[in-house]
C-alpha positions as CSV (number, residue, x, y, z in Angstrom):
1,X,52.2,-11.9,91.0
2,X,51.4,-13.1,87.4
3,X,52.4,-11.5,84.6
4,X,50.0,-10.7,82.1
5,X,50.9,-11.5,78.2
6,X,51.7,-8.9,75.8
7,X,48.6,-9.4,72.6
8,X,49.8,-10.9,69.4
9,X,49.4,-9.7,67.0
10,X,49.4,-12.5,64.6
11,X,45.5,-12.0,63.6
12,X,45.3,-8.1,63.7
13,X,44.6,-6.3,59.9
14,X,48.2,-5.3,59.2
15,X,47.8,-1.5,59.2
16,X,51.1,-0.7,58.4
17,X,50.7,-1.8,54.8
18,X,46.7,-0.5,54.9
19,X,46.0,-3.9,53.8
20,X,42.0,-4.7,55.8
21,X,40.1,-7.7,54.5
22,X,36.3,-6.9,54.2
23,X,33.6,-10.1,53.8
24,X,30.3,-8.8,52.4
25,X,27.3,-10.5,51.8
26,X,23.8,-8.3,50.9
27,X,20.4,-8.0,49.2
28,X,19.4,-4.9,48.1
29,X,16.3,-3.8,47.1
30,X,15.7,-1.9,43.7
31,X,14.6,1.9,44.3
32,X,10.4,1.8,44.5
33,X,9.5,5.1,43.6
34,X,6.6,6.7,45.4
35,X,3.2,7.3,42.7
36,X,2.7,10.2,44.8
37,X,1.2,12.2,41.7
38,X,0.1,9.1,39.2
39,X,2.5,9.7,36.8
40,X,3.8,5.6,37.0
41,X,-0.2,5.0,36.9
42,X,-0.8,7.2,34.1
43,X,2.2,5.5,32.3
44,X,0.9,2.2,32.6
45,X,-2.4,3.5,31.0
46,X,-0.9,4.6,28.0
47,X,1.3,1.1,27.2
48,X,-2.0,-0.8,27.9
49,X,-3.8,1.5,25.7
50,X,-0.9,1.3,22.7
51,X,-1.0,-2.0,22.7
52,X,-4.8,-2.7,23.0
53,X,-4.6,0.1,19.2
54,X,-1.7,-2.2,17.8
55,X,-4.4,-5.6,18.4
56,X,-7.2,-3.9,16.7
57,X,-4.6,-2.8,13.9
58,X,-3.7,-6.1,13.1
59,X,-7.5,-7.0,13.2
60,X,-8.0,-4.6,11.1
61,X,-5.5,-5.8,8.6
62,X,-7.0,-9.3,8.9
63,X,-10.3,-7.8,8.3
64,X,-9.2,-6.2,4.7
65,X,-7.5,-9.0,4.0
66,X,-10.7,-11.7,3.8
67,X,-12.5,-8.8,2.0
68,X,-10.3,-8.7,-0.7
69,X,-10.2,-12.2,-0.7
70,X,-14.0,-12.8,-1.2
71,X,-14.5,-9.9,-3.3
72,X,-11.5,-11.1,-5.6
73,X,-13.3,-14.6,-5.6
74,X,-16.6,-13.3,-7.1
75,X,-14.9,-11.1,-9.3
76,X,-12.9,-14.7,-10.0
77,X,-16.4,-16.1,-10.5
78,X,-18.2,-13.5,-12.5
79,X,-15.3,-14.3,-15.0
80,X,-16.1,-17.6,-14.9
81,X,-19.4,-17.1,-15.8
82,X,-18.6,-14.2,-18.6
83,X,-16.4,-16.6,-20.4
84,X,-18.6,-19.2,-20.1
85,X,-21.2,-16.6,-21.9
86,X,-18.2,-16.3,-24.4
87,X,-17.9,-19.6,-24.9
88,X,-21.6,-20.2,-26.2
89,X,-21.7,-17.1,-27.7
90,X,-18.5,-18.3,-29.8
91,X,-20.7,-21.4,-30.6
92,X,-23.5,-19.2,-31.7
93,X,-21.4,-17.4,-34.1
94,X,-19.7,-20.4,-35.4
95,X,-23.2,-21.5,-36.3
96,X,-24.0,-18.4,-38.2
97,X,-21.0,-17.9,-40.0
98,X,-21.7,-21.7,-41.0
99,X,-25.4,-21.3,-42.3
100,X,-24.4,-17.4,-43.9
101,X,-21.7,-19.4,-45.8
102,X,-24.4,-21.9,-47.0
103,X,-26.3,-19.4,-48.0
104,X,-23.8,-18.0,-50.1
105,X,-23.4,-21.0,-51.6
106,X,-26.9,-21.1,-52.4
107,X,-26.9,-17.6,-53.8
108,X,-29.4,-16.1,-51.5
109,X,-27.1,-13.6,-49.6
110,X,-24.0,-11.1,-51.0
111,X,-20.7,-11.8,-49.6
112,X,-20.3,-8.8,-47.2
113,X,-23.0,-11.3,-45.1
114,X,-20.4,-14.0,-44.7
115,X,-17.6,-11.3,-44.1
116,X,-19.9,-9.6,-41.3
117,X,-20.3,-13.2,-39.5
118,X,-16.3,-13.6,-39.9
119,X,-15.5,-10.2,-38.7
120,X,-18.3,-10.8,-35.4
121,X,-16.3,-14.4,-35.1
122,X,-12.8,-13.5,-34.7
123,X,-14.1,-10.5,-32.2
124,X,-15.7,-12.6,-29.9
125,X,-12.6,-15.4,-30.0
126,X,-10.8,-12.4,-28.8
127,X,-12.9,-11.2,-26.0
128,X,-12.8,-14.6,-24.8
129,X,-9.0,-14.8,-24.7
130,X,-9.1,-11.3,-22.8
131,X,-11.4,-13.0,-20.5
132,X,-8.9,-15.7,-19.5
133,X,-6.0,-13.0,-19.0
134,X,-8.3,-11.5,-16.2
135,X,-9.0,-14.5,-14.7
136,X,-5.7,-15.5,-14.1
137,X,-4.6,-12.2,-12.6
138,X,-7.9,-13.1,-10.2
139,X,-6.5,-16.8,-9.3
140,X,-2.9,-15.4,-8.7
141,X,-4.1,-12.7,-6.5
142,X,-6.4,-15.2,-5.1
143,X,-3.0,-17.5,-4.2
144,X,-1.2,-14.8,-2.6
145,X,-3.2,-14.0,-0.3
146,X,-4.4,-17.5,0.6
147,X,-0.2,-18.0,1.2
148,X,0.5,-20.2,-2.0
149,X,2.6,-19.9,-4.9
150,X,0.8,-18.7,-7.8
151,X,2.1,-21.1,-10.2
152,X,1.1,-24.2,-7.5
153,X,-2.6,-22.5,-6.8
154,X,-5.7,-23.1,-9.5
155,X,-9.5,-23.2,-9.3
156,X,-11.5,-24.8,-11.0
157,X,-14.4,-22.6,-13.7
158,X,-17.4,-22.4,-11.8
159,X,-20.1,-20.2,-12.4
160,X,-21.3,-17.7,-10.2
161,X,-24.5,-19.0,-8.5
162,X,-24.4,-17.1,-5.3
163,X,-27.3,-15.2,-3.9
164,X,-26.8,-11.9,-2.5
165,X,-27.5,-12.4,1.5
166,X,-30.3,-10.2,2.7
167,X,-29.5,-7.1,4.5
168,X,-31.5,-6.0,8.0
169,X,-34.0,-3.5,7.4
170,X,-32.9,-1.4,10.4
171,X,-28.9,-1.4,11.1
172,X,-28.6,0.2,15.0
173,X,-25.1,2.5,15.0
174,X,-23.8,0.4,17.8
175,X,-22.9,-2.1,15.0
176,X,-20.2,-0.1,14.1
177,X,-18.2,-0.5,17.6
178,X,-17.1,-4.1,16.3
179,X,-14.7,-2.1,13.5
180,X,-11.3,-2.5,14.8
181,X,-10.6,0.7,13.3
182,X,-12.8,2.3,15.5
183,X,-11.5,0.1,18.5
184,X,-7.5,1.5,17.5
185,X,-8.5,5.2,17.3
186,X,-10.4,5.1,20.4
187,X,-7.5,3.6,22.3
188,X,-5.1,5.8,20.6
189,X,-7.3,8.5,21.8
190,X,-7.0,7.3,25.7
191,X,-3.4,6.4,25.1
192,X,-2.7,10.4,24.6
193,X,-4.6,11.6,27.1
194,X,-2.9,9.5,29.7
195,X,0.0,10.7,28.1
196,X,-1.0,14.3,29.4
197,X,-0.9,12.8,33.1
198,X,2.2,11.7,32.4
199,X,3.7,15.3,31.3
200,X,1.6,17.1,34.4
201,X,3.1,15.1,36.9
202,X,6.7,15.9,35.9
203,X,5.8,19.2,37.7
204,X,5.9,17.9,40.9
205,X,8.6,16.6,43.0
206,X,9.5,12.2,42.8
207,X,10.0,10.6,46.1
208,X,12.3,7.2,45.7
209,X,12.7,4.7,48.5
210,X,15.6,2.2,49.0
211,X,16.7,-0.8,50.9
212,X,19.4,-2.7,51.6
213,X,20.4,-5.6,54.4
214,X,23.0,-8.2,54.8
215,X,26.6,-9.0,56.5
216,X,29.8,-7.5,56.6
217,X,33.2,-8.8,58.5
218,X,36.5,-9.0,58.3
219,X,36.7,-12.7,58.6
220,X,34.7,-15.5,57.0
221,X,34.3,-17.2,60.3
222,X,32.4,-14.4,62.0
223,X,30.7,-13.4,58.3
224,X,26.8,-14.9,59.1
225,X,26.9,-14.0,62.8
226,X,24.9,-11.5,64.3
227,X,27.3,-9.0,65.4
228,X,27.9,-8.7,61.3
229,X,24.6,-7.9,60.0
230,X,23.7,-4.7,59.1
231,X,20.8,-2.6,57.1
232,X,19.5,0.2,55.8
233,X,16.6,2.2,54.6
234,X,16.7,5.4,52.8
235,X,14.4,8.0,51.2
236,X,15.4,10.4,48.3
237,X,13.5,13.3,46.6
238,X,14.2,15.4,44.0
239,X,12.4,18.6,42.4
240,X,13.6,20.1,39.1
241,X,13.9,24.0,39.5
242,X,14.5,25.1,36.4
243,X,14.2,23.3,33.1
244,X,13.9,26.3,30.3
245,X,10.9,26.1,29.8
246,X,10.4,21.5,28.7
247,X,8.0,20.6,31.2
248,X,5.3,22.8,29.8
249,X,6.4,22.2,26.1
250,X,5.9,18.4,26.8
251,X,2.7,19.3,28.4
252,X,1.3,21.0,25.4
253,X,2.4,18.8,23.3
254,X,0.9,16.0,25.2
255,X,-2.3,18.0,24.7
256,X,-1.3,18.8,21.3
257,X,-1.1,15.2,20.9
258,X,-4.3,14.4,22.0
259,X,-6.5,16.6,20.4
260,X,-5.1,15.4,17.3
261,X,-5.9,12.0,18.0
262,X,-9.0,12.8,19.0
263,X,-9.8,14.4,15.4
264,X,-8.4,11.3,14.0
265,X,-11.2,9.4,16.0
266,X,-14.0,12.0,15.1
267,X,-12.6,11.3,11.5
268,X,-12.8,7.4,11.5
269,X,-16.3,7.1,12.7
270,X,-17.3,9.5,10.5
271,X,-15.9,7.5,7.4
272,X,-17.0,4.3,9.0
273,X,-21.0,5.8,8.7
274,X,-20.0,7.0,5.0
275,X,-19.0,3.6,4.5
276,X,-22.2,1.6,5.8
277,X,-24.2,4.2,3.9
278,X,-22.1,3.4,0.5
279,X,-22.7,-0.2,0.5
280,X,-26.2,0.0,1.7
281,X,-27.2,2.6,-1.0
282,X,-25.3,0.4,-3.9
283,X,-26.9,-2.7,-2.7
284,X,-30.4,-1.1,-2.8
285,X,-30.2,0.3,-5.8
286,X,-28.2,-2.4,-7.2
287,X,-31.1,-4.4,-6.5
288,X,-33.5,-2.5,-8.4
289,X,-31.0,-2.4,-11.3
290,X,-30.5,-6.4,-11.7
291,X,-34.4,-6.8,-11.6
292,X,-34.4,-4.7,-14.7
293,X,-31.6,-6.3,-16.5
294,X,-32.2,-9.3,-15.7
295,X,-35.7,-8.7,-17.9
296,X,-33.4,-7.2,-20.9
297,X,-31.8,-10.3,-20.9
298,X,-34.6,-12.5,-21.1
299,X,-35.9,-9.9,-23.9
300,X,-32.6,-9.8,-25.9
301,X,-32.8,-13.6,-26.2
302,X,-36.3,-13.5,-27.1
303,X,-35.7,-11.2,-30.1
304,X,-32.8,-12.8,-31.1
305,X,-35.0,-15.8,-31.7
306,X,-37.3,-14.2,-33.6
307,X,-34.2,-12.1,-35.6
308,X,-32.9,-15.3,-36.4
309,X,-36.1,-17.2,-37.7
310,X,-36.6,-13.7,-40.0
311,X,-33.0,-14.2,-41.4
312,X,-33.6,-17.7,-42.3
313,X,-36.9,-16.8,-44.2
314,X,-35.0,-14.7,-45.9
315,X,-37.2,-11.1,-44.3
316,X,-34.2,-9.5,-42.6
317,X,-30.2,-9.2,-43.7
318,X,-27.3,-10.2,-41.5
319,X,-27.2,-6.9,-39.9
320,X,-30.4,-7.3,-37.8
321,X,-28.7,-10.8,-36.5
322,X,-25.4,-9.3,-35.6
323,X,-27.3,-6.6,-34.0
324,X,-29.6,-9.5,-32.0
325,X,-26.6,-11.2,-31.4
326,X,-24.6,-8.6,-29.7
327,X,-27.4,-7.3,-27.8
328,X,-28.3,-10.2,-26.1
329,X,-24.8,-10.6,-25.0
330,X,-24.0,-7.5,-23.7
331,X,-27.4,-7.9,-22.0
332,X,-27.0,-11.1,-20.3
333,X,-22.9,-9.8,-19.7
334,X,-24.7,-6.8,-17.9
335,X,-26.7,-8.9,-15.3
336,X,-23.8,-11.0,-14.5
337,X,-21.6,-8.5,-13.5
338,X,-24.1,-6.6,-11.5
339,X,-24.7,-9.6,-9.3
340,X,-21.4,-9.4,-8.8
341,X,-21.3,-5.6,-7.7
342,X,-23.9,-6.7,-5.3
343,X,-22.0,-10.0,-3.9
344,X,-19.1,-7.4,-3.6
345,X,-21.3,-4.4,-2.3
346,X,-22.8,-7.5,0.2
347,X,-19.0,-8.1,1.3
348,X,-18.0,-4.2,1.9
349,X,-21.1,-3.7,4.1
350,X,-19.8,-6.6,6.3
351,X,-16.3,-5.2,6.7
352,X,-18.0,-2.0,7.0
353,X,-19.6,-3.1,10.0
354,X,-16.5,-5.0,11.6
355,X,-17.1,-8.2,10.0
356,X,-18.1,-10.0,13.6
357,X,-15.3,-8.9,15.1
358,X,-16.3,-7.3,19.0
359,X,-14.5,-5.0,20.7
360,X,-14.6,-7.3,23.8
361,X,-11.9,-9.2,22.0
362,X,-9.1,-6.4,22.6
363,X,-6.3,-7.9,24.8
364,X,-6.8,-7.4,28.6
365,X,-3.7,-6.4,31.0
C-alpha cells in the first residue's frame, strides 16, 4: 500500500501574511468614442475652419504690408522728384537775385526788387530742406519694413518715372474672392456654424468603447503562457439629465455666435466693393486731372519765359517774375504729386482686389 505524500507547501502564496505576487503584462486601448450624433465631426470642422481664417489673416497682413511698402516708395520718389524741382528752382532764384542785384547796381530797379528776390530765395532753400526731412522719414519707414536698420538702409534720389499701369475696362466681382480678408471671414463664418453642431449634439447621449488584452500570473515562468492571457471589451454611455439650463445657453450662443460672424462677413465684402470702387473712381478721375495739369505746367513755364524776357526789357517789375516763378512751380509740384496719387491709387486697387493672392492657396487638412 503506498502512501501518498502530504503537498508542500514551499511554492504556495503565503496567505497567512496576505502577501500574493501578481505578474501583469497588457495593452490597452484608449476609449474611441462613438460619432453617433457628429459632434467629433462637427469639431474637426471648426479647427480646420480656424485655422484655414488664421492663414488668410497672416496673408492678409502680408498683403498690407507690400502695399505700404510700394505706396511709401512712390511717395519716397515723388520726393525725390519735388526736391529735385527745388533744387533748379533754387538755381533759378539764385539767378534772379543775381541779375536784380546788377540791376541795382545799374540803377534801373529800387531796392525792394533785390529784397523781393532775397526774401523768394531763402523761402525756397527752406522748402527744400523740409523736403529732405520727409524723405528721410520715407527711407526709414521704407527700412523697417524691408527688415533693416534704419541707420544701415539708404536709396539712392531717383526721380519718379513710373507710368501708371492700365486698369481693365470691365473688373468681374469674382475678383474679389482672392482678398484674404474675405477668405478669413468666410471661414470664420463656417467655423461657427459647425460650432452650432457641436452644441446640438451635447443633447444627446455619448457612447464610449474600450479595450484591453494581455497576461496576468502569479509567476514569471507561467507569465506569457496561455492559461494567463486575458481581455476585455467594454461599452459605456452616458446622458446628462439635468444641466440648469447650459446646453441650450451654449446652443444659442453658438447661434449667437454665428450670426454675428456672419454680419461680420456681409460687412467685409461690402467694404471690399467700397474699396475697388474708391480706387477705381480716384484713378479715373485722377487721370483726367493730371491731363489738365500737366498743360498748366507746360503753360506756367511758357509765361514765365515770356515774364522774364519783359523784366529784362525793363516792361514788367519784379513782382510779375516772382509771381511767374511761383506759379510755374507750384504747377509742375502739382503734376508730380498727382502721378503719385495715381501710382498709389494703382497700388490700393491691387490690394483691393487681393493682390494675386487665390483662395485655392488656404491650407488643406
Amino acid at each position: 500500500m503506498t502512501r501518498s505524500k502530504a503537498p508542500s507547501l514551499a511554492n504556495q502564496p503565503n496567505f497567512a501574511t496576505g502577501a500574493v505576487n501578481n505578474y501583469n503584462v497588457g495593452l490597452s486601448v484608449p476609449s474611441w468614442e462613438v460619432d453617433l450624433w457628429g459632434r467629433i465631426r462637427r469639431t474637426v470642422e471648426s479647427d480646420v475652419a480656424s485655422w484655414q481664417a488664421s492663414a488668410a489673416d497672416l496673408e492678409a497682413a502680408r498683403l498690407a504690408a507690400r502695399a505700404t511698402l510700394a505706396q511709401d516708395y512712390f511717395a519716397l520718389r515723388v520726393a525725390d522728384t519735388t526736391k529735385r524741382l527745388l533744387e533748379e528752382t533754387v538755381r533759378a532764384y539764385q539767378r534772379s537775385l543775381e541779375l536784380t542785384q546788377n540791376r541795382y547796381a545799374a540803377g534801373v530797379v529800387a531796392r525792394v526788387d533785390v529784397v523781393q528776390a532775397e526774401v523768394q530765395l531763402k523761402s525756397a532753400q527752406a522748402q527744400l530742406i523740409d523736403v529732405g526731412v520727409n524723405r528721410a522719414q520715407l527711407e526709414h519707414a521704407i527700412a523697417m519694413l524691408v527688415g533693416e536698420p534704419p541707420a544701415n538702409f539708404a536709396l539712392a534720389p531717383a526721380d519718379l518715372v513710373l507710368k501708371v499701369p492700365p486698369v481693365p475696362v470691365a473688373l468681374a466681382s469674382e475678383l474679389l474672392e482672392r482678398r484674404p480678408d474675405i477668405a478669413a471671414a468666410e471661414r470664420a463664418a463656417a467655423a461657427a456654424n459647425a460650432q452650432i453642431g457641436v452644441a446640438k449634439a451635447a443633447y444627446f447621449p455619448t457612447l464610449n468603447l474600450s479595450a484591453s488584452t494581455g497576461f496576468r500570473a502569479q509567476t514569471l515562468a507561467n507569465l506569457l503562457s496561455a492559461p494567463s492571457r486575458f481581455w476585455s471589451l467594454g461599452a459605456a454611455a452616458a446622458e446628462g439629465l439635468f444641466d440648469a439650463g447650459a446646453r441650450r445657453a451654449a446652443s444659442e450662443q453658438a447661434l449667437a455666435a454665428y450670426d454675428a460672424q456672419v454680419a461680420t462677413y456681409r460687412q467685409t465684402v461690402l467694404a471690399a466693393f467700397q474699396d475697388v470702387e474708391d480706387n477705381l473712381a480716384a484713378l479715373r478721375i485722377l487721370e483726367q486731372e493730371a491731363v489738365l495739369q500737366d498743360e498748366v505746367a507746360q503753360s506756367a513755364l511758357h509765361a514765365l519765359e515770356l515774364t522774364i524776357n519783359q523784366y529784362k526789357a525793363g516792361v514788367v517789375s519784379y513782382l510779375n517774375v516772382i509771381t511767374a516763378q511761383t506759379t510755374a512751380y507750384n504747377s509742375q509740384s502739382a503734376a508730380m504729386n498727382v502721378l503719385g496719387r495715381r501710382l498709389t491709387a494703382s497700388v490700393g486697387l491691387v490690394r483691393a482686389l487681393g493682390g494675386g493672392w487665390n483662395a485655392e492657396e488656404l491650407p488643406k487638412r
